[in-house]
Steps between C-alpha positions, in 0.01 A plus 500: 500500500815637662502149716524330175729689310724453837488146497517465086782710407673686825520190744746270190656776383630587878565102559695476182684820582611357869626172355817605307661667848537114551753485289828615428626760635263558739414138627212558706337145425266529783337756291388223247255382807293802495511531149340163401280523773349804368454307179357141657230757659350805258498238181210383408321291212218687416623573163723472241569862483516568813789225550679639200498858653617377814762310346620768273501771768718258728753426251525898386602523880716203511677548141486884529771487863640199421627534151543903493827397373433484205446870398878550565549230235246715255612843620907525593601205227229462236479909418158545588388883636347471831104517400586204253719307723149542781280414213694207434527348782155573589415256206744268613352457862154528371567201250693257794204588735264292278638245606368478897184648261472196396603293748210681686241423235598138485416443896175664452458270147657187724246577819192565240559134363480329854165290545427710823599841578851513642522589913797660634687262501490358234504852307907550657606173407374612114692833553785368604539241232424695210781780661793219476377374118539853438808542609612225261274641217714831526827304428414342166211756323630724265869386625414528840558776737588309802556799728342576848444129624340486847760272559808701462388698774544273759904400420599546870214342717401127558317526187787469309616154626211359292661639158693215380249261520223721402625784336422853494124420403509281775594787782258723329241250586595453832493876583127492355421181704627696832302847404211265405524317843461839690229642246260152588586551895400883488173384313377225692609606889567096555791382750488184394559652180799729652644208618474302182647830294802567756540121452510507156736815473711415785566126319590752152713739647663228659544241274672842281706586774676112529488458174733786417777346658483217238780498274358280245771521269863427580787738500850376264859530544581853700401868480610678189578856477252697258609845424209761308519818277243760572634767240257766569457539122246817458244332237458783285789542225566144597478357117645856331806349324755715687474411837593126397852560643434666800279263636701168385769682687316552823399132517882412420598736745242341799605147366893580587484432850235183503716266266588256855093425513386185393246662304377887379192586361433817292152595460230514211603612188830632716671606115309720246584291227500156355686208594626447153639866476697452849666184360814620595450638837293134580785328392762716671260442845463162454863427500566714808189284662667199395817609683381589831257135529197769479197492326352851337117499449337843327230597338484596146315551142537229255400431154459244240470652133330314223637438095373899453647637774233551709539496894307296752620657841505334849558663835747251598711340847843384353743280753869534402822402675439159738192444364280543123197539363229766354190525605208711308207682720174309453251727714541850322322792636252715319612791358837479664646209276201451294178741353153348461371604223808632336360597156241689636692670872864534366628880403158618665687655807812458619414194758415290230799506351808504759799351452534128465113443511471253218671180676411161406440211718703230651427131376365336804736213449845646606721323735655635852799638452843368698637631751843321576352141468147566629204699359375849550154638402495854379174725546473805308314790700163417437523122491570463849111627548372184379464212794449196276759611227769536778373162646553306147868654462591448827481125489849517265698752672701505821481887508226731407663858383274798418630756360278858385498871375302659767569862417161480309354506865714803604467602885114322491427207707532252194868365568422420853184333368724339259749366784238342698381292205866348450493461901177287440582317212845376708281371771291340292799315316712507806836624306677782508384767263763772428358792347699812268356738432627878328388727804386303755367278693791298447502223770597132600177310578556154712265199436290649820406794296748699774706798291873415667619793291359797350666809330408833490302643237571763270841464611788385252609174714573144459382285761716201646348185704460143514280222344461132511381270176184265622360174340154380541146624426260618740126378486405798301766480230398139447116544472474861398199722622219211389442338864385841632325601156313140507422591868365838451290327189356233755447735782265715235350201347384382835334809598324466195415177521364501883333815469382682855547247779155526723550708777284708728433887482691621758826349371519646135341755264408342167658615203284532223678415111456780281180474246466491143 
């Protein structure tokens, strides 16, 4: 009984603990090895519960460590007393968790259809597929929460040379492939197989490893100076009406020095009020941009008001000066920018109804904005989390800019999860991705996913470096995610289809499908 409960609930909920210490800031990827490992052996198909349990208990580990972040969010910045700010994000981890739940039941559903029980083998190759479509299921359902890829982990190995062809989907599959190549050695003791597997992984690893040094797109005219505000803006009395001065005048006052850059960024909703009630000061900034050849890029509110009155409000990226153009968010997050179920949550505690949490969306058919004569492609915090959205936006910009509020995260390890996402999403486009943010990490990011610069954070700094625009797409921004997805899909629907391979006793333990 104890055996059981072991291998049902303690066993995932220890591998899904482990894997987030692959990630930001602690980058232990090897740790991702043990972790799947552990999964690939104690899961079974014996029954639809029992895959749901294990599933669940893994992602309560993996979502519990990985996105603890988000009780600072509930607890410093949305009001909540500690017991409610725990309860909270209990809910919130239990709810994400469902999905490895079900990515768990499906195998076992997947392996119950096959015309002959599934061996070893063939069981991984099912595990690993469903993982990836997974992956991609968490960055569309219910908005997506594309946090916590596999993939991200593995920014600064061989791995990583594979991302702009495949993508981040792509290097998560690859890591699974490698665990899964080790699992079937341990299992069946063969070395012909251990020379087929260090084959296989040595020809991966490699192929990564050469392939980073690809450029794939192609660098234009020279290096431009970028210049970046990190205000340090505390978050809470941010939107009370009389600290509008003193924190227009700190970004004015950081701005002084950085008017010889080509370009300066201030971060995510940098001003506590609208654009169309800092006319004046936009104007007055716009001239002195014009003046010194620069280009001023900042994030702001907008709003459009209808015949009545009424506002429609956009968290907004506005480029002034040597450039133009307005760009609206289009991926809002829960809660933050937007409630669920507003009629029934909003005014029941203070988290449901912070400031500026009833945004609306971006129309999904905005234009780049200019830069000088060429385009640039503004994320907004939580956009640059989405690999395909990036991808799509990419194709019409020479620059990728991110630019985000991260004091929601607070000293947690959800900025520096935040960073290597915009590190991945510039290797997968191969352009520079410059990223503002209020408090840090603020950083240049090269089309190698390298940080060249980095300020300190919780400091009031501006950080100074170069940048160069790039044309071209890489494989991934021209096909998307699909040739991995459509991969995965065929890898699953030929286990199905084939079954269990004959093969004698001593090489495999049948595993049975589950019953009833």
């Amino acid at each position: 009984m104890i055996r059981s409960l072991t291998s049902i609930f303690i066993i995932p909920a220890v591998a899904g603990a482990l894997l987030p210490f692959c990630f930001a800031p602690y980058d232990i990827w090897p740790l991702a090895f043990p972790a799947i490992f552990l999964l690939l052996h104690f899961t079974t198909y014996d029954s639809l519960l029992r895959s749901f349990a294990q599933g669940w208990s893994f992602g309560l580990g993996f979502f519990g460590v990985g996105v603890s972040w988000v009780y600072v969010s509930i607890h410093d910045h949305g009001g909540a007393s500690m017991p409610l700010a725990l309860a909270l994000t209990s809910l919130f981890v239990a709810g994400i968790a469902l999905f490895p739940a079900l990515q768990f039941v499906l195998t076992a559903k997947l392996a119950a259809a096959a015309k002959k029980p599934l061996n070893i083998t063939a069981r991984t190759l099912l595990f690993i597929s469903v993982w990836v479509l997974f992956e991609w299921v968490r960055s569309w359902f219910l908005t997506g929460f594309p946090w916590l890829y596999l993939g991200n982990a593995f920014i600064e190995t061989p791995l990583a040379g594979w991302a702009p062809i495949t993508g981040v989907y792509g290097v998560s599959l690859f890591i699974l492939l490698t665990t899964a190549g080790g699992y079937l050695y341990w299992h069946y003791r063969q070395k012909k197989l251990l020379i087929n597997v260090l084959l296989f992984i040595g020809l991966l690893w490699g192929s990564g490893a050469l392939l980073k040094s690809v450029e794939w797109t192609k660098a234009l005219d020279d290096p431009f100076t970028v210049s970046m505000v990190q205000a340090n803006i505390p978050q809470d009395g941010k939107w009370e009406p009389f600290n509008r001065d003193w924190i227009t005048k700190d970004y004015l006052d950081l701005t002084s020095d950085l008017w010889s850059s080509d370009l300066i960024i201030w971060p995510e909703t940098a001003l506590p009020y609208f654009q169309h009630q800092a006319t004046k000061l936009i104007t007055k900034l716009d001239q002195q941009a014009k003046d010194t050849n620069t280009t001023l890029a900042m994030g702001i509110l907008s709003a459009e008001f209808d015949k009545s009155g009424k506002a429609t409000v956009y968290n907004s990226f506005s480029v002034i000066g040597n450039g133009k153009g307005l760009y609206n968010k289009q991926k809002l997050v829960p809660f933050g920018e937007y409630v669920p179920l507003e009629d029934q949550l909003r005014g029941l505690i203070r988290f449901f109804n912070m400031p500026m949490s009833d945004m609306a969306k971006g129309s999904s058919e905005q234009s780049s904005l200019r830069y000088g004569k060429h385009r640039l492609m503004p994320l907004i915090c939580y956009e640059v989390v989405y690999p395909d959205f990036v991808a799509e936006h990419a194709r019409q910009a020479e620059l990728l800019v991110t630019v985000s509020n991260d004091s929601w995260f607070g000293a947690s390890i959800g900025p520096h999860q935040h960073l290597q996402i915009a590190q991945m999403r510039a290797l997968e486009t191969r352009k520079y991705m410059l990223r503002s943010t209020n408090n840090g990490i603020t950083a240049i990011i090269d089309p190698f996913g390298n940080i060249t610069n980095r300020a300190p954070q919780f400091e009031r700094t501006t950080l100074t470096g170069q940048a160069r625009l790039r044309s071209g797409e890489t494989p991934f921004v021209i096909t998307g995610s699909w040739p991995i997805l459509i991969l995965c899909a065929l890898i699953a629907m030929g286990v199905l289809w084939r079954g269990r391979r004959a093969e004698s006793p001593q090489l495999d333990r049948e595993i049975q499908p589950f019953k009833g």
